[in-house]
N, C-alpha and C positions, 0 to 999 in steps of 0.2 A: 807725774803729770804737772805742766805748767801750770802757778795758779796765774791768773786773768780777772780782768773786771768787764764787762760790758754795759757801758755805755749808751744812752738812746738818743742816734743820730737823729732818725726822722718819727715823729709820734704815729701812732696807728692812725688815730684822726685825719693826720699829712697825706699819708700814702693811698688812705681811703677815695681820698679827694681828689689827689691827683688820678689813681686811677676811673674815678668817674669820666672824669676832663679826659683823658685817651680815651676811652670807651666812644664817649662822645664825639671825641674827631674820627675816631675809625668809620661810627655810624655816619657821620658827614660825609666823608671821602667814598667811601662805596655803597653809599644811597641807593636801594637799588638792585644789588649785586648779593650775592653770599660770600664770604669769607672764610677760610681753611685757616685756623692756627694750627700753627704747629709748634708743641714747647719742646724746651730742649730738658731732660733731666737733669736732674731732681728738681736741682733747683727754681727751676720756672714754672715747676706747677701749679704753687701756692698762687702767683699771680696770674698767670693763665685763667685759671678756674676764678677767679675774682674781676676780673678782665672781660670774659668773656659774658658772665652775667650782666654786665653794660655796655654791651654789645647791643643795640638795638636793631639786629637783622640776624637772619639766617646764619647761622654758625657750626660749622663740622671741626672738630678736632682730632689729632694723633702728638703721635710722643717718639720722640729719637732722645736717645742716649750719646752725649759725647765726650769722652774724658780727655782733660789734658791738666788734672792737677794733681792726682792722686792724695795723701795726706797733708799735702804740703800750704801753705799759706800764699804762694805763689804760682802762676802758671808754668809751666813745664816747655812748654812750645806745641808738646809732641802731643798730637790730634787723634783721639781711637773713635771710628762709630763702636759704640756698645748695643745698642739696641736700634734696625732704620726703624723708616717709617713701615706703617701697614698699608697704607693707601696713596696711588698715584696721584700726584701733584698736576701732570698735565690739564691747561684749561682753565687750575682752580687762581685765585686770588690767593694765595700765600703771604700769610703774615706769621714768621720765626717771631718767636715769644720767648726772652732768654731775662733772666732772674738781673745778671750782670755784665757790662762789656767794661773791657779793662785793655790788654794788650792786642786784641783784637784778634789773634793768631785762628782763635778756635771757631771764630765766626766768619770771618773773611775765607779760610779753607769750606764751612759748612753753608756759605753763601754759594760760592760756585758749583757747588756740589748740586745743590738744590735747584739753582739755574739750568743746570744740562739736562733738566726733567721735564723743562719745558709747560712751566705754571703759565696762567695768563698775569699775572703781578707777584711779585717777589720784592714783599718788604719786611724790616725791622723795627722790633716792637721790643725794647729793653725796661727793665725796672729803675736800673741805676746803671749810670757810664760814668767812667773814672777815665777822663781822657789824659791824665797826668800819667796815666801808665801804658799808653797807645805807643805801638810798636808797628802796627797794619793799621792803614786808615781801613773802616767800615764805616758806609752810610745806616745812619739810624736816622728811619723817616721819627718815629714813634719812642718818644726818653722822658721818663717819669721825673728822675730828679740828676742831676749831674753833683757828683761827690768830689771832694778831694780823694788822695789816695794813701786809703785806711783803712782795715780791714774789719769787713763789715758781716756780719749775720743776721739772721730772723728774716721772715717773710718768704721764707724757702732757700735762705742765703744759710752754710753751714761754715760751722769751725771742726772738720773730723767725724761730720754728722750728727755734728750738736746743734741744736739753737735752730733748725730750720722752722720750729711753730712758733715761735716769737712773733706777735701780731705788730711789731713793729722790727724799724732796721737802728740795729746796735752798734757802735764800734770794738768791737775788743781790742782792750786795751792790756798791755802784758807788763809785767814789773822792774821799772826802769823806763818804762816809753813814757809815763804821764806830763803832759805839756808838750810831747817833738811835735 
């Protein structure tokens, strides 16, 4: 097994905050209206469920499953639904809730998917965008913090299925990378 150090990019305090601040724009923006999140597994749940507690309106939730990394520390390209939704999206406000946007491959394919469903709003609501590693432009209405491109855990972010309850975002860092 690799050893590694982890590192803490953003403090629990940070992200606390900032997801207040999106909570609070969402509640601005659809004043009014209810709101469908939708997270994407695993990793979006931690924030999802933290998100939507500052939500100050009507809130229904569901979960899809979609892999495109397997073990690996980078994305793959290649797109699986693992798990859809349970409930039709026609009519509703659709807000996709995804932990991280990097090359974009896996959300740009699960954007238009979700569009041909015929929601009445279909937007994006990220934790962390690494746009240094953008490969598909995706519009993200909703971006917590914008990173460089490092690789990060905690807060529902894994390395291999480790580190997702980490109350804050880490870098892991591996031996030989300290200071790149």
């Amino acid at each position: 097994m690799l050893k590694h150090e982890v590192k803490v990019l953003l403090s629990e305090q940070e992200v606390d905050k900032r997801i207040q601040e999106i909570g609070d724009m969402i509640t601005k923006d659809f004043a009014g209206e209810t709101v469908h999140l939708v997270c994407v597994l695993k990793g979006g749940s931690f924030f999802m469920c933290e998100l939507a507690k500052r939500i100050n309106l009507p809130v229904s939730l569901d979960f899809m499953s979609v892999s495109s990394y397997g073990s690996d520390t980078k994305s793959s390209g290649v797109v699986k639904i693992v798990k859809d939704l349970d409930e039709p999206l026609q009519g509703k406000n659709v807000i996709v809730v995804e932990d991280i946007v990097d090359s974009g491959r896996t959300l740009s394919y699960l954007m238009e998917m979700l569009k041909d469903r015929k929601p009445k709003s279909l937007t994006l609501c990220t934790l962390l965008d690494k746009p240094d590693r953008r490969v598909i432009d995706v519009d993200v209405k909703y971006t917590g913090f914008t990173i460089p491109d490092v690789f990060v855990v905690g807060y529902g972010l894994d390395y291999d299925q480790l580190y997702r309850n980490l109350p804050y975002i880490g870098e892991v860092v591996f031996p030989g990378e300290e200071g790149k």
